[in-house]
C-alpha positions, 0 to 999 in steps of 0.5 A: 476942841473937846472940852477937859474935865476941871477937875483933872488934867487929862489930855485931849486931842486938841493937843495934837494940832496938825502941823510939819514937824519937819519945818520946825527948827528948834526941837524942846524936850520936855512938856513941863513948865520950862518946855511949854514956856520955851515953844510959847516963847518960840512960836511957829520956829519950835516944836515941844516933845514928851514921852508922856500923853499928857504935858506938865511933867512934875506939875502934873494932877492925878484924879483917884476916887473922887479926890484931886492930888499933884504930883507933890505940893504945889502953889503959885508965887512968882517974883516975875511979873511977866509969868504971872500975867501969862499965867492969870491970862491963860486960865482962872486963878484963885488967891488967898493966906497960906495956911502953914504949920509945923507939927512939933511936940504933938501940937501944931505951931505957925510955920517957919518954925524958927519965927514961931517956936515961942509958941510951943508948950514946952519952956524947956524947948522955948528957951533953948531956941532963944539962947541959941539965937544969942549966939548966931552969927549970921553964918557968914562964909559956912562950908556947909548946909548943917554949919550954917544952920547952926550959926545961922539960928543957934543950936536950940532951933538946929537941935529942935527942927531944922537939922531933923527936918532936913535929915528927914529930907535930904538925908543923914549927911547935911555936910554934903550939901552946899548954901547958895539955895539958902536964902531963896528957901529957909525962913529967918528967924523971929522979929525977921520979917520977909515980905514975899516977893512979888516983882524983882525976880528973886525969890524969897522965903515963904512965910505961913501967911504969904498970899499964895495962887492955886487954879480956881477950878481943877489940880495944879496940872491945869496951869500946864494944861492950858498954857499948853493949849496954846503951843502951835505945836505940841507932840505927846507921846514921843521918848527921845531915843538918840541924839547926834549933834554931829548929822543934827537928828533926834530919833524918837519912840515912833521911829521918827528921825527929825532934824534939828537947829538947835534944841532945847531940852528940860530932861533930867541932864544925865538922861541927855548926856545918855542919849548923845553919842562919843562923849568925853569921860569929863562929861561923862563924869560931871553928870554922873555926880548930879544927884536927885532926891527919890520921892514916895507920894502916899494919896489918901482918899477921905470919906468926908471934907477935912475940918482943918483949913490947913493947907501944908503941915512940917514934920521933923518927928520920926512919929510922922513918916512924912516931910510934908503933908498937903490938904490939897482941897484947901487950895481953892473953894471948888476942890473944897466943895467936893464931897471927897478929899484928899491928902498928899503925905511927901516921903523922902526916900534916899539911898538905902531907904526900904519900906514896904508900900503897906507899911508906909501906908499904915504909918501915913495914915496914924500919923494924920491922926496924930496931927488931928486931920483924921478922926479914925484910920475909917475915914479913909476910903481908899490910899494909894501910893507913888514912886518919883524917881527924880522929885528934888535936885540935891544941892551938893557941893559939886553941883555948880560946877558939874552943870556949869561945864555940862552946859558948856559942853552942849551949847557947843553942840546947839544943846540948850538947858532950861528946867528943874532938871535940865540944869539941875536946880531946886527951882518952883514951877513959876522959875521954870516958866521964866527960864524957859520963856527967856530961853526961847526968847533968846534962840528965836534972836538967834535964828 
């Protein structure tokens, strides 16, 4: 087996093991978290497919000048035991606090801010966010995202950060966006302590100093690269053309017509609605209503070694272009020790969004000087930026059902959902691996 740069996730041949696909019933689409998972979970019964030339779809790593960036930011944290086990088996990991902070104000506080904000300069800003923590009210029963924000933490801390920064990042319209995510992603308020959770298989809240993993040598990527150096049948570069349920036969890229069981998809739900023939306006219609969030990835090379051990900085202000901003050498010693460094900005790019890749750029880069992790705009040795089409499924109001009757509608045919976009939910990658993993499960007691 040839050997794989630590410090980038790029594809062997290895990966290619000779093999029948033919004698493989279930056919997984998708090399990302869940893919990988479900042909561990399948063994010699499956097979895993992906257009791209090498596994992890969003949890990939990119190598540019000398730094190591991910496809946005990443760190591992599961409340399953079982995938961290498969995960710490399978490759050295490394462990240690997050390093969380909000920028508000020109000054950097401990994230979430809602816990935090007593530690802010202006006594003006302070005390708004207490009294409206007097009055909220749990938001028990809110219609919508932006209703529950303000009962939830009152108008102070809704005004100050949470309804600017999700604004920034879901777009201007928070009264489209349902809660049944809130309590797996937003952070209670001071005196509410949330312990991170480590078994249970619920997720929780990060808090700012959550015991977070990261591998010990290389990007994220290589959690995917080595859990998918032990598939017993992994095919890259092959696009899913067609699929027709009825004749039980895919067509891919390479002109191959393979035949099917059952499949196992993580493509995003509307790009697998697209590939079936003679479907029914209703489905047509239900996926046509899922909506995914487009993401901007600024990379900015830097000469020297960042100072700050911050590992992800909040931003709400419109001074910072960026949602969030990830030191990703700060997540273990080895990507620290290099000479180079690199920081990822994550720019929210919703319908009507227009900026030029230049323009961007040169905000990006004034605003890590204003957060204090440039010097001077000369620290920057070269930038670079990326389109991701489908970064974040948006929690609408319409989603739950829309996936609910698409998933029914495709089980009928043997068509099986796992992933972030194969059911179109705001999940991490340790989510991804456990419902991939219990998927394949579940069809290997079915075949």
């Amino acid at each position: 087996m040839e050997a794989v740069d630590p410090n980038c996730s790029t594809l062997v041949p290895a990966f290619a093991k000779p093999d029948r696909i033919a004698e493989r019933p279930v056919l997984v689409l998708g090399a990302g978290p869940a893919g990988i998972a479900a042909g561990l979970a399948l063994g010699a019964a499956g097979v895993v497919l992906d257009a791209a030339a090498t596994p992890g779809g969003l949890c990939r790593t990119i190598k540019f000048e000398g730094a190591v960036f991910d496809w946005g930011g990443h760190s591992f944290h599961t409340p399953h035991p079982e995938i961290r086990d498969l995960v710490f088996q399978s490759l050295a990991m490394y462990e240690q606090p997050r390093q969380a902070f909000c920028f508000v104000g020109g000054a950097l506080i401990p994230y979430p801010f809602q816990a935090h904000f007593q530690q802010l300069a202006d006594p003006t800003l302070v005390r708004e966010c207490h009294q409206g923590l007097r009055v909220a009210d749990g938001a028990s029963g809110a219609g919508d995202f932006e209703e529950w924000t303000l009962r939830k933490f009152g108008p102070g801390i809704a005004r100050h950060f949470l309804l600017p920064y999700n604004r920034k990042l879901w777009g201007c319209d928070l009264q489209r966006l349902a809660v049944d995510w809130t309590s797996e992603r937003v952070a209670g308020a001071r005196h509410t302590r949330e312990n991170l959770a480590t078994t249970g298989g619920r997720r929780t809240p990060l808090q700012a100093d959550n015991t977070v993993a990261y591998p010990a040598y290389g990007g994220f990527g290589e959690i995917t690269v080595a859990l998918a150096r032990r598939l017993p049948c992994l095919r890259l570069g092959r696009k899913v053309m067609s699929i027709d349920p009825l004749r039980r036969e895919m067509l891919t890229s390479r002109g191959e017509i393979l035949r099917w069981r059952q499949i196992v998809s993580t493509l995003p739900l509307d790009e697998l609605i697209g590939l079936l023939p003679d479907v029914p306006t209703r489905i047509v219609d239900a996926a046509s209503c899922l909506e995914a969030l487009r993401l901007v990835l600024v990379l900015v090379v830097v000469t020297r070694q960042v100072e700050h051990l911050v590992q992800r900085v909040y931003c709400a202000g419109d001074e910072i272009p960026a949602h969030k901003i990830v030191v990703n050498h700060n997540s273990s010693p080895s990507l620290r020790s290099l000479p180079r460094h690199g920081i990822l900005a994550e720019i929210s790019a919703p319908p009507g969004f227009d900026v030029s890749d230049c323009d961007l750029q040169a905000r990006v880069v004034e605003g890590l000087c204003k957060i204090g992790l440039l010097r001077t705009p000369g620290d920057v040795c070269a930038i670079q930026t990326l389109h991701v089409a489908r970064a974040y499924p948006v929690p609408t109001h319409t989603r739950s059902d829309a996936v609910r009757e698409l998933r029914a509608w495709l089980e009928e045919r043997q068509i099986y959902l796992a992933g972030r976009f194969g059911e179109w939910a705001y999940i991490n990658a340790d989510e991804a691996l456990h419902r991939g993993l219990k998927l394949g499960q579940r069809l290997l007691g079915k075949s």
